[in-house]
N, CA, C and O atoms as CSV, one atom per row, in Angstrom:
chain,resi,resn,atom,element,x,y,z
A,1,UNK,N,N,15.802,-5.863,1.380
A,1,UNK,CA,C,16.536,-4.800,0.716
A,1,UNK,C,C,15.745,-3.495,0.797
A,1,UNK,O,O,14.563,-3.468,1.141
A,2,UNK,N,N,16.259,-2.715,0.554
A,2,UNK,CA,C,15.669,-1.012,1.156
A,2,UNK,C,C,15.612,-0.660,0.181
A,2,UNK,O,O,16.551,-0.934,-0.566
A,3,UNK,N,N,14.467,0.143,-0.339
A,3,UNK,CA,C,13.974,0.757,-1.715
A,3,UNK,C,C,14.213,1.849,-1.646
A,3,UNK,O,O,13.700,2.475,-0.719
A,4,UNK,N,N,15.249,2.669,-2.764
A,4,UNK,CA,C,15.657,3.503,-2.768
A,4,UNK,C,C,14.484,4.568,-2.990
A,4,UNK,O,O,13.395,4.163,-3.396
A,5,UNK,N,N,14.671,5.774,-2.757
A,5,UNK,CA,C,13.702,7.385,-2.569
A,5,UNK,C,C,12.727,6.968,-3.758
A,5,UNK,O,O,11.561,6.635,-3.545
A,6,UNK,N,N,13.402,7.023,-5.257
A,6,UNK,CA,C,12.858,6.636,-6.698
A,6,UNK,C,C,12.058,5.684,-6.667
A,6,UNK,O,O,10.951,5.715,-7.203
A,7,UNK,N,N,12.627,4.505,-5.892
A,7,UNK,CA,C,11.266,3.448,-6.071
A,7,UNK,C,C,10.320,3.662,-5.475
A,7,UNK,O,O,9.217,3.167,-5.708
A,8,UNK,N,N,10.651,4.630,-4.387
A,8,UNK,CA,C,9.156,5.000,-3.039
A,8,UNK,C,C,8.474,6.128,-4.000
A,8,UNK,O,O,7.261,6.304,-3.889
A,9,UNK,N,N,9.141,6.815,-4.840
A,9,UNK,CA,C,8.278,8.156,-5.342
A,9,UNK,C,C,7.412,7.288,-6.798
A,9,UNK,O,O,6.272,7.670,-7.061
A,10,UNK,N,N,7.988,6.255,-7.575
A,10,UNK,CA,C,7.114,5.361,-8.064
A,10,UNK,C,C,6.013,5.035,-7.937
A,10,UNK,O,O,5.040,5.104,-8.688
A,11,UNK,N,N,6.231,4.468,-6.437
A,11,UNK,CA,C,5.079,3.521,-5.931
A,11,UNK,C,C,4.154,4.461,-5.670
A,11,UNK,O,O,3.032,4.132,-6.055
A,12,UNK,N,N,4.215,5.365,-5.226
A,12,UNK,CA,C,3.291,6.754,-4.821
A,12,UNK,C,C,2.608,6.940,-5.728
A,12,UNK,O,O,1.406,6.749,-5.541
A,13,UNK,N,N,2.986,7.313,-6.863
A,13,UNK,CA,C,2.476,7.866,-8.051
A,13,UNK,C,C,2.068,6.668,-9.154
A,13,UNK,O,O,1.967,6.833,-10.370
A,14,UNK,N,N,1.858,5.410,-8.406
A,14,UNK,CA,C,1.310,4.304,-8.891
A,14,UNK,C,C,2.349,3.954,-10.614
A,14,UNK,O,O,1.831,3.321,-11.534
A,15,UNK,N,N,3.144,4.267,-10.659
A,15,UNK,CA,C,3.836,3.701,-11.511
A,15,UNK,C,C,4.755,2.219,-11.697
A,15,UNK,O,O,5.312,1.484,-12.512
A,16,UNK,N,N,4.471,2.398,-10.455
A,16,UNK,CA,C,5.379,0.798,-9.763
A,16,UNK,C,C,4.821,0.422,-9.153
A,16,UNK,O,O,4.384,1.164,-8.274
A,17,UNK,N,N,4.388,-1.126,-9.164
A,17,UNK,CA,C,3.299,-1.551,-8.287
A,17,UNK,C,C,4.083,-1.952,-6.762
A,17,UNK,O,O,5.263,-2.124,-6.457
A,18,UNK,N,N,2.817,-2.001,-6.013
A,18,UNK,CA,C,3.399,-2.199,-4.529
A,18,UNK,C,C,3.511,-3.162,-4.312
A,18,UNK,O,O,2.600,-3.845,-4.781
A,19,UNK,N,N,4.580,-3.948,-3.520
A,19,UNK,CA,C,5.237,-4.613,-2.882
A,19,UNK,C,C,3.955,-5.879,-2.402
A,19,UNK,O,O,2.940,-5.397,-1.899
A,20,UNK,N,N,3.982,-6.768,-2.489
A,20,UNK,CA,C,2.376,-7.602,-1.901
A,20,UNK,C,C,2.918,-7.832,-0.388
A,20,UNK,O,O,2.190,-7.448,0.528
A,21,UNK,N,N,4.248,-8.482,-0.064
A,21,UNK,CA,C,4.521,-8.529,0.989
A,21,UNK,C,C,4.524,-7.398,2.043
A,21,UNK,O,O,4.911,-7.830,3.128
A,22,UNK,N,N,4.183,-5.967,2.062
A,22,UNK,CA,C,4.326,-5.123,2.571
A,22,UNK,C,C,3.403,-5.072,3.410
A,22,UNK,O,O,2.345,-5.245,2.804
A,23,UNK,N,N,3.100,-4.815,5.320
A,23,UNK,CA,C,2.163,-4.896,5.723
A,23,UNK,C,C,1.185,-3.943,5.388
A,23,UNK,O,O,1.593,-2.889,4.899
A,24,UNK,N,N,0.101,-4.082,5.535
A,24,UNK,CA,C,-1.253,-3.180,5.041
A,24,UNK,C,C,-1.946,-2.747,6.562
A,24,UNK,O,O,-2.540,-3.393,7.425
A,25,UNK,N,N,-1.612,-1.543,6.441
A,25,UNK,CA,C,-1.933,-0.541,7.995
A,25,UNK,C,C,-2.542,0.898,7.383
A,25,UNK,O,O,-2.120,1.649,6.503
A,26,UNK,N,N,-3.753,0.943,8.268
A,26,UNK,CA,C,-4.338,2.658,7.821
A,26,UNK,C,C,-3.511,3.400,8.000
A,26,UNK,O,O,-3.244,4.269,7.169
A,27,UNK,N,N,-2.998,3.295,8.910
A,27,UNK,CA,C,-1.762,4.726,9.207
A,27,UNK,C,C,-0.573,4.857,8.108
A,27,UNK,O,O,-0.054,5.911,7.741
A,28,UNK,N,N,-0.244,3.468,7.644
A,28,UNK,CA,C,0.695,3.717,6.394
A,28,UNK,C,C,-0.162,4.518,5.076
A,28,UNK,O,O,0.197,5.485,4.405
A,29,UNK,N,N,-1.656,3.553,4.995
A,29,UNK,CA,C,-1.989,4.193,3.712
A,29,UNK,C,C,-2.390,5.782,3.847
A,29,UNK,O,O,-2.224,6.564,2.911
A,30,UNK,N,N,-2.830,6.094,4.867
A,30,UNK,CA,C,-2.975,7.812,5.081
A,30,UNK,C,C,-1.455,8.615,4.621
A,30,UNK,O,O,-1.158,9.630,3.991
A,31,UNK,N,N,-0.988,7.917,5.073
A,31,UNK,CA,C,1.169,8.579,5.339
A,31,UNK,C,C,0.953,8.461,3.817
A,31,UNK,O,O,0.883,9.531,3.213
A,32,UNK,N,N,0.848,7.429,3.174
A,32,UNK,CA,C,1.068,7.615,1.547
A,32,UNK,C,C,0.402,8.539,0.652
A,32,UNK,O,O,0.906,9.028,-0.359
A,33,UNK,N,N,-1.084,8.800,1.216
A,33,UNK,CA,C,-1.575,9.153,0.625
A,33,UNK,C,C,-1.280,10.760,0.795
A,33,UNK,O,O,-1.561,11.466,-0.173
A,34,UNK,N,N,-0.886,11.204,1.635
A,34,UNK,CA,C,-0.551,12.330,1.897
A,34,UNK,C,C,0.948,12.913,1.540
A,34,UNK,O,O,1.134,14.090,1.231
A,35,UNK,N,N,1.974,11.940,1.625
A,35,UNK,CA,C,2.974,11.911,0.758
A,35,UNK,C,C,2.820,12.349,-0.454
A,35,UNK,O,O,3.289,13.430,-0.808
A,36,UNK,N,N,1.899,11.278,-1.529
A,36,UNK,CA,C,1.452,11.549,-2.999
A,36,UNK,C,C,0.752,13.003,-3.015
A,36,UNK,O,O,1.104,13.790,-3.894
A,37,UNK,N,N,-0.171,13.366,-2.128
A,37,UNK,CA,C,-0.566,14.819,-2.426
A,37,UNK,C,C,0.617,15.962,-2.548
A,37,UNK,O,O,0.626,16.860,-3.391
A,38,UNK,N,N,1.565,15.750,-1.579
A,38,UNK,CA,C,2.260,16.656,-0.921
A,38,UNK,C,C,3.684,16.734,-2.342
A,38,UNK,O,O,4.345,17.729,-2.641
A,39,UNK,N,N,3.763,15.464,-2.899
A,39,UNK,CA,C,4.739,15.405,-4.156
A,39,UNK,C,C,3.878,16.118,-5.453
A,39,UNK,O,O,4.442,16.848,-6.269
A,40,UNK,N,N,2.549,15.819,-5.505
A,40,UNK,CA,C,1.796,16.227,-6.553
A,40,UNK,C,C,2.270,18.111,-6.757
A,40,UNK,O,O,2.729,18.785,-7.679
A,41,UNK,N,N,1.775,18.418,-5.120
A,41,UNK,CA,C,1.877,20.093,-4.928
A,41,UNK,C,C,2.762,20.648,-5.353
A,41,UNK,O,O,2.648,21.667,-6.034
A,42,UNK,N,N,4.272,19.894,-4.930
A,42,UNK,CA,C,5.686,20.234,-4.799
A,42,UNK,C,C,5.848,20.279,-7.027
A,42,UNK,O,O,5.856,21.338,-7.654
A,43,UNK,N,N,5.921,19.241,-7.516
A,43,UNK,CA,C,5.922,19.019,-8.673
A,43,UNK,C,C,4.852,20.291,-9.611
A,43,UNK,O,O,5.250,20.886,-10.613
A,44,UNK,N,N,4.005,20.402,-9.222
A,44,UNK,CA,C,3.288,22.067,-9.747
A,44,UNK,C,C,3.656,23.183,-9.854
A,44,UNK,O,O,3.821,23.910,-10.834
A,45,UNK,N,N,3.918,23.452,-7.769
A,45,UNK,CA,C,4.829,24.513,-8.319
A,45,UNK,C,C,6.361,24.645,-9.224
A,45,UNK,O,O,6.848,25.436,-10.032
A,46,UNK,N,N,6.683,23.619,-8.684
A,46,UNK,CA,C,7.844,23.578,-9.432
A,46,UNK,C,C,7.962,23.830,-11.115
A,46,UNK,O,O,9.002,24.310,-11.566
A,47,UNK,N,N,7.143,23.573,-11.761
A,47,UNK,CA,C,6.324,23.604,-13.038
A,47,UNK,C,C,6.405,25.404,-13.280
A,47,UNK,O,O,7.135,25.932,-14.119
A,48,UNK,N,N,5.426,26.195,-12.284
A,48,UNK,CA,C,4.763,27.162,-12.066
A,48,UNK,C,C,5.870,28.084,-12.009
A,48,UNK,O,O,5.757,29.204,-12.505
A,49,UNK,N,N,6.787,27.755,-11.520
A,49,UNK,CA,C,8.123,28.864,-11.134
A,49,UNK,C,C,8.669,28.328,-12.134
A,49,UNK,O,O,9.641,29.083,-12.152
A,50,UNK,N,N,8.883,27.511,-13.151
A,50,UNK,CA,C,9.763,27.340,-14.269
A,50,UNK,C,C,9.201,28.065,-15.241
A,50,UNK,O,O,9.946,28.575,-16.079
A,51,UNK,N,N,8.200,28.199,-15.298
A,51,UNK,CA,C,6.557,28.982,-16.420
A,51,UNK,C,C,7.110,30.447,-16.296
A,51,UNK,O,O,7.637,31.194,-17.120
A,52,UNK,N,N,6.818,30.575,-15.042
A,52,UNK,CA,C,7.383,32.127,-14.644
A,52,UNK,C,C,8.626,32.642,-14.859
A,52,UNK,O,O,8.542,33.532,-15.706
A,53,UNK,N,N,9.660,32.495,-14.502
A,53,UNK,CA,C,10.685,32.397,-15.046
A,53,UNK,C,C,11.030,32.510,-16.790
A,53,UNK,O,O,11.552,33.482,-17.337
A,54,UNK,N,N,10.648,31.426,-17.358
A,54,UNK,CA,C,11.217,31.773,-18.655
A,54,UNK,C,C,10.362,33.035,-19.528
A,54,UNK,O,O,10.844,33.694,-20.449
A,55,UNK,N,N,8.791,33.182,-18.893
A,55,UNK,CA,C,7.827,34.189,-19.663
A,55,UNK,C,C,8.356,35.448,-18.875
A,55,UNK,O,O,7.700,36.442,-19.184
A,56,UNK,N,N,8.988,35.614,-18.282
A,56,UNK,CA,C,9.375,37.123,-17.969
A,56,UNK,C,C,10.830,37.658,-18.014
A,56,UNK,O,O,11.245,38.745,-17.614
A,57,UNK,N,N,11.590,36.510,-18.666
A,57,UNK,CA,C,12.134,37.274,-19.761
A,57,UNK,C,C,12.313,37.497,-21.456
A,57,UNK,O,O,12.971,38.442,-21.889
């Protein structure tokens, strides 16, 4: 069964544990780990422009 976006942004952010059956490859865990940075960034600014926004008006 195919894990929907939510369960992959879970597992990223270690809220949902990973799958044991899933193969274990450097190239996946780099891809993840860079995923999780790249959601961390996205989720900040997103934060950052909501901050901004409501303090200037």
């Amino acid at each position: 069964m195919k894990d929907s976006i939510w369960n992959q942004v879970l597992t990223y952010f270690y809220i949902r544990k990973r799958n044991p059956d899933a193969p274990k490859n450097i190239n996946t865990s780099l891809m993840h780990g860079m995923n999780r940075i790249s959601l961390f960034m996205f989720l900040i600014a997103i934060i950052v422009i909501i901050i901004r926004t409501f303090r200037h008006h």
